[in-house]
N, C-alpha and C positions, 0 to 999 in steps of 0.2 A: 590630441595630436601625438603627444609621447609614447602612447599606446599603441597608435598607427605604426610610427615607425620601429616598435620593439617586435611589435609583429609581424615587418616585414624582415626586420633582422634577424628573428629566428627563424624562419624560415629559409631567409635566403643560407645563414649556418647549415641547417639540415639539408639544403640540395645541395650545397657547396660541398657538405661529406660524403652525402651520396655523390658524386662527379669526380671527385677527390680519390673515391674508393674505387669507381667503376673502371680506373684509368688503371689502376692493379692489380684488379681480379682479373680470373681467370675467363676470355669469351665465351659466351654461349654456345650451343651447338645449334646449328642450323635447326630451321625444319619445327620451329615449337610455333604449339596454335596458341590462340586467345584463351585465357582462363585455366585451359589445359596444360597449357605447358607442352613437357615431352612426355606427360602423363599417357597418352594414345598408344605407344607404343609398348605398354607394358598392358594392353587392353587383350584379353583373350585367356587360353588353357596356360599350363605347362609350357606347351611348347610354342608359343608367340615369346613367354617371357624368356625362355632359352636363347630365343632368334633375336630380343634385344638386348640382350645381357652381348651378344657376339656383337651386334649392328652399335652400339652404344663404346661398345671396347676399340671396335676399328676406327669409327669415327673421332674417337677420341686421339687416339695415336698419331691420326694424319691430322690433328688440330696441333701437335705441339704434345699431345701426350699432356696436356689441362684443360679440363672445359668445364662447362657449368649447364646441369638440366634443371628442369623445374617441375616438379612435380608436383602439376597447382598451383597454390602458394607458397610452396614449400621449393627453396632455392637447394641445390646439392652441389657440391662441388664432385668433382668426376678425375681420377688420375693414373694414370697407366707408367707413371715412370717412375722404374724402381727405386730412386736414391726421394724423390717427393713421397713415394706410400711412404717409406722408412722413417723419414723424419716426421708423417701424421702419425704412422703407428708408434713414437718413440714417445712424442710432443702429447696427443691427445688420448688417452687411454678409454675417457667415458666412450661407452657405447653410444650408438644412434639411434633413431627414434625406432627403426625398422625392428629391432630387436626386443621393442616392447611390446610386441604383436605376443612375440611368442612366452611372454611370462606368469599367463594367467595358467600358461601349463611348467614351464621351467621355473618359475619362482625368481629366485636370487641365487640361483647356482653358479659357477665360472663365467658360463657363456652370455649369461645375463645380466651380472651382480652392477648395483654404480661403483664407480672409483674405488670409495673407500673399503666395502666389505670385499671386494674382488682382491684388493691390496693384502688385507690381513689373511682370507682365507686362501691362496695363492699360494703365501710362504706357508703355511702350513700344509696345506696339501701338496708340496715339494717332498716333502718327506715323505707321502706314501704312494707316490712316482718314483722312488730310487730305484736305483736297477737292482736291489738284492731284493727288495716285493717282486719286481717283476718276472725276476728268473723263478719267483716261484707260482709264476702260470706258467709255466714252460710245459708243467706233463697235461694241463688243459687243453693250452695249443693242438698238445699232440692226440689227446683222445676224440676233440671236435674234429679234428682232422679226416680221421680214421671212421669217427664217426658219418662225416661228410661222403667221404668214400664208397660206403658201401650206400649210401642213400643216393648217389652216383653211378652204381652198379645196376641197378634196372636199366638204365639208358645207353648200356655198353653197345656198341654197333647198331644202332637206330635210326642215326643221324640227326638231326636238328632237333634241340630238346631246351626246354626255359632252362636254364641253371640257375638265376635268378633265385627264384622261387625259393630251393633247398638251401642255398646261399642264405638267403635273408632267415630262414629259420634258422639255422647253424648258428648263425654268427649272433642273433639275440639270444640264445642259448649259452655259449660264449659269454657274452657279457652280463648277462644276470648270475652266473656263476661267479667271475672274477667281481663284478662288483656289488653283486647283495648273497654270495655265498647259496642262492638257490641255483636249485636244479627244477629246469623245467621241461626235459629232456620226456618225461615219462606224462606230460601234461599235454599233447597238441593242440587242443581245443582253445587253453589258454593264450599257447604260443599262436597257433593264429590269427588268432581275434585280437591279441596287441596288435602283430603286424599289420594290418586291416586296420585298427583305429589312429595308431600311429602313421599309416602314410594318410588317412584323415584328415587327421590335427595339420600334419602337416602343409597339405595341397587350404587348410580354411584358414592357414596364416598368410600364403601365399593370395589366398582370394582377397582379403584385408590390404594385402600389397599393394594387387592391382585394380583395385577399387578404390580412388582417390578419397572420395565421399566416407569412405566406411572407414579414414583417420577418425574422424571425428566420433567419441564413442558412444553418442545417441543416438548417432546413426548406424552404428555398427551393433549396437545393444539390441535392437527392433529386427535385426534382418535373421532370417530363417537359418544361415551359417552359422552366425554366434548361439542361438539356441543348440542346435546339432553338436559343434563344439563344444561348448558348457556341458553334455552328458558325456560326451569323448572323453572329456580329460576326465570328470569326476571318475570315470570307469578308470582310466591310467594312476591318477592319484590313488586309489582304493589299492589298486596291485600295489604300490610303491609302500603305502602309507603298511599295508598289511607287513608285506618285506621285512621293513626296517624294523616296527613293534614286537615282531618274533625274532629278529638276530639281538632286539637290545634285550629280552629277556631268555635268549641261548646262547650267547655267540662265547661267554668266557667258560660257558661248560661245556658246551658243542659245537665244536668248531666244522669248517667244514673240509668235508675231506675227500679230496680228488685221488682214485686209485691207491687207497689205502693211505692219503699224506694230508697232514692237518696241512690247509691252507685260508691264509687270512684274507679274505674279501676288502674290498675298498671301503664298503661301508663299515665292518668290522675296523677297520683302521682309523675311520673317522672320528670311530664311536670310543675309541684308544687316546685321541689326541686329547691333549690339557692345553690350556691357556694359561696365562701368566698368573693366575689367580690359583690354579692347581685344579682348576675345576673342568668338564667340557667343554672345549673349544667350538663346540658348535651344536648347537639348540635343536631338538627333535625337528624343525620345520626347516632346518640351515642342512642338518643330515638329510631331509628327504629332498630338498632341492638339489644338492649335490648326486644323490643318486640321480634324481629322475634327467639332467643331463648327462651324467655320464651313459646311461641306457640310451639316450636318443644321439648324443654326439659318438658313443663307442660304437654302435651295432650299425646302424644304418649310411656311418660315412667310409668304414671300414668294408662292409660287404658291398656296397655300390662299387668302390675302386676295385675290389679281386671282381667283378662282375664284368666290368669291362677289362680291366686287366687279361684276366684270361682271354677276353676276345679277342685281346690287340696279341696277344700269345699266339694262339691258334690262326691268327691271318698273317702273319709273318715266320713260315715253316724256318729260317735261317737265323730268330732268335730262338725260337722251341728251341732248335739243336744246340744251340750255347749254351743256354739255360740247362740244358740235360746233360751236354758235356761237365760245365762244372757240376751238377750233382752227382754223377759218375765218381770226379774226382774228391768229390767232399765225402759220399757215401757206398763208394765199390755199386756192387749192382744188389746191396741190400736194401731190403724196407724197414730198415732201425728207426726209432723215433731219432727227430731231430734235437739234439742238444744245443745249451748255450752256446755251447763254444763252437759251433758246427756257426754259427746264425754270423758272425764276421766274416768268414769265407764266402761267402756265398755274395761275393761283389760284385756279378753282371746278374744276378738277379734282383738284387739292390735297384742298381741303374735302372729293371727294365718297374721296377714300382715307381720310381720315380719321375721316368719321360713317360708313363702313363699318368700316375697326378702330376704332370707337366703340362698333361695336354691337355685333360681333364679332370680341373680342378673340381674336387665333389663341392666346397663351398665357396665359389666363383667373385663372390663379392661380401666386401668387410665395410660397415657403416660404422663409422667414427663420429663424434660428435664434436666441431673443433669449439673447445673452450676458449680460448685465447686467440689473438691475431697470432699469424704464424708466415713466417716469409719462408715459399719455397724458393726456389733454382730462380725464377723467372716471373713468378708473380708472388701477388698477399690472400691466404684465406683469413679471414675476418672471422671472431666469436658468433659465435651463434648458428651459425651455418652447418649443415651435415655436409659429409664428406664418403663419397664410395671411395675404396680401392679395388680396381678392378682386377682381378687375381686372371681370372681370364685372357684379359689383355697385355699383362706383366709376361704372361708364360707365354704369348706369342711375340712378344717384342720385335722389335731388326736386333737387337742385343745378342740375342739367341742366333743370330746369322741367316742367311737365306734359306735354309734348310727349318726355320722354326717351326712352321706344320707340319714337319715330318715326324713320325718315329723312329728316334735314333738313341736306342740306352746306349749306344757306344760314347757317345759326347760326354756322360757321365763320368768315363773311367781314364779323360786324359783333361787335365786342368785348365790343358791351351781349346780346347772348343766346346768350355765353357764360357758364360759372361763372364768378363772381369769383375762383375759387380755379383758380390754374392747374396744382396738382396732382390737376384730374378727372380727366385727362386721363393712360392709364398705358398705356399698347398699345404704347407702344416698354419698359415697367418705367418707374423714376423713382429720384432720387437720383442719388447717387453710381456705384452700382453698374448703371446703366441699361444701355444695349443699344447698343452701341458702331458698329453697323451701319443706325441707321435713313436716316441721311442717302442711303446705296449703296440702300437699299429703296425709298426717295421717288424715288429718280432713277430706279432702274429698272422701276418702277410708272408712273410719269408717264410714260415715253417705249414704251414697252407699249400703253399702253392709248390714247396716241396715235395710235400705230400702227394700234389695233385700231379706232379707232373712224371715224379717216377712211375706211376703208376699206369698212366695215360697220353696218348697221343690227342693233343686238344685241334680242333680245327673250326676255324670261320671264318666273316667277311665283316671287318669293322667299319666298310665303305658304306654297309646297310644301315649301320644304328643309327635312329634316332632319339636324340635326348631332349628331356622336359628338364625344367626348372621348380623345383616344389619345394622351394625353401634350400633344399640341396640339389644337386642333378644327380637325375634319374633314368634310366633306360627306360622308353616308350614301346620302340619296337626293333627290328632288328637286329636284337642283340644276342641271338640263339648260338650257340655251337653244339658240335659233336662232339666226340669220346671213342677212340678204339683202346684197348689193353694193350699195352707194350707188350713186345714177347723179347724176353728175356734170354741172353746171349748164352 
């Protein structure tokens, strides 16, 4: 008999906790099926997950801005209001399950690593994010520029032309330069067969995503994607691994040298750090994880934002001409490279990068993993639970004013029509754990599109694009502009 009743007492304890908990947490979001959850709605391409990553963000905001989806058996908390992301992003640093998709190709680098190696290699890779490495890609900046330029030049007066395309080479050229000190400028075949495996890899993390089934990794081990994948990366890993085993047996006698100037690469600098021991602070497979996201978080979230950037340029003829007036006043009506010190002035071009990743956040949602119970504004997230923050949804707030789906870089340059809260603001992430690279993207975004603009009159229709979702968003279609040559007063 004493057993009878122990075993309705524990039991009746565990619903009692669950009821206890359920009266804190954050409600569900309408509209979830049996079994599935809200899993359905992330069912399709690119672009279904685009249209719930927005359907998912709106819904949320008009819930109170906290809700909760389920994806499967898999419970997430969901939150769109600035001051709750800020205290998940303060409070829970570990990543979430979503980002283990992508580590059979990124390893333990930044965007991957758990708590604790994220922790130690963080402070140390602070030091080769200072702004004295970075002003020394400043003459990089300027030569891919230039270089952009004239690969730009066939399309002079043609009208509607991908930019895309030369974009996404330039800019991996770019970043293999700055961060593994090669040049792949004189290699196209290579450059584009990464691009091509890397937007791959990419869209068969995403498949992973929206494939509830394919969490599970025996089922994900069997299916025809992860085989395909499994050769994708090997081929990425090959580039990367080769990389680094020739900078660590050149890099302190041959450095590399942009326009006649030694300059130190990011892995070069990794390869520089000591730990407390006096010895390498990071292990040949710590060094190539770090490179291989810096190659996939530098080149492809940077050239997607100047991709549409430019578009949102080109469809708003009354920002072009700001934007040209101050480069007038920053640079007379010459085509000088752009220097450091040129790169502070340039403050409504600033703005106009910014209400574009305002609008269009290239990495739209951040998965946290809450370690701990954690009490926001108005309700409890509980351990164990993952947790989106929807960056998407932050950057169209009511916060932002009724004007928040517009394009307005003006809101930028006067304090009072900004949010009061300066955690609206998430398109580099926030916290603690933010994105260690935005300052190297501002700079190399500014002197870009400096470039691009004295030179050219850009023109389009942002009303046409359509964006996918593939791990980052993506231009699908309508994201074309033209190009005429300035003539020069």
């Amino acid at each position: 008999m004493i057993y009878i009743v122990c075993i309705f007492v524990i039991f009746g304890l565990y619903f009692w906790k669950g009821y206890s908990r359920s009266k804190h947490e954050p409600p569900p979001l309408p509209n979830g099926l049996p079994i599935l959850g809200h899993a359905h709605l992330l069912f399709g391409g690119g672009l279904r997950l685009w249209e719930a990553v927005k359907t998912i963000s709106h819904a949320c905001c008009k819930a109170g801005d906290v809700t909760t989806i389920s994806l499967g058996p898999i419970k997430c908390y969901v939150l769109t209001d600035p001051d709750d992301c800020m205290t998940v992003a303060n409070s829970c640093l570990e990543k979430g399950f979503l980002y283990d998709f992508a580590k059979p190709w990124l390893g333990e680098g930044l965007l991957t690593a758990p708590l604790k190696k994220w922790k130690y290699h963080r402070k140390l890779l602070n030091t080769a994010f200072n702004q004295q490495v970075l002003d020394g890609f400043q003459d990089v900046f300027n030569i891919q520029s230039r270089l952009l330029l004239e690969q730009f030049s066939v399309e002079e007066g043609k009208g509607l032309f991908d930019h895309e395309k030369y974009i996404m080479r330039n800019s991996l050229e770019t970043i293999f330069l700055t961060a593994t000190g090669v040049d792949l400028r004189a290699d196209k075949t290579l450059n584009t067969k990464y691009v091509t495996i890397t937007d791959r890899v990419l869209r068969s993390v995403v498949h992973r995503i929206q494939n509830i089934w394919c969490y599970k990794d025996f089922i994900w081990n069997m299916s025809s994607t992860k085989k395909q994948q499994d050769k994708d990366i090997e081929f990425l890993h090959n580039v990367s691994n080769m990389i680094v085993e020739q900078r660590k047996k050149t890099y302190h006698s041959n450095p590399t040298k942009i326009s006649g100037k030694n300059v130190k690469s990011f892995s070069d600098l990794f390869l520089d750090l000591e730990g407390s021991n006096g010895e390498s602070a990071f292990s040949n497979q710590d060094v190539k994880d770090q490179v291989n996201t810096l190659i996939v978080a530098g080149y492809d979230t940077i050239a997607t934002n100047l991709v549409i950037t430019l578009l949102l340029i080109g469809s708003h003829k009354e920002v072009q001409d700001k934007i040209y007036k101050e480069l007038e006043e920053v640079f007379g009506q010459s085509d000088r490279d752009v220097e450091k010190q040129d790169l502070p002035r340039l403050t409504y071009l600033e703005a106009v990068v910014k209400e574009s990743l305002r609008l269009y956040p290239i990495a739209p949602v951040i998965n946290r993993l809450i370690d701990k119970d954690l009490k926001l504004k108005n309700y409890t997230l509980y351990s164990g639970k993952n947790c989106l923050l929807l960056i998407y949804g932050v950057h169209r707030h009511p916060v932002w004013g009724e004007d928040a789906n517009d394009f307005k870089p003006e809101r930028w340059l006067n304090p009072e029509t900004l949010p009061k809260n300066s955690n609206s603001f998430m398109a580099f992430s926030l916290g603690r754990r933010n994105c260690i690279g935005k300052v190297y993207a501002m700079m190399w975004l500014k002197t870009i599109i400096s470039h691009i603009l004295r030179k050219y009159l850009v023109t389009g229709d942002h009303k046409k694009i359509l964006l996918k979702f593939d791990f980052l968003i993506k231009p699908h279609s309508g994201h074309n502009i033209a190009i005429e040559k300035r003539k020069k007063i």
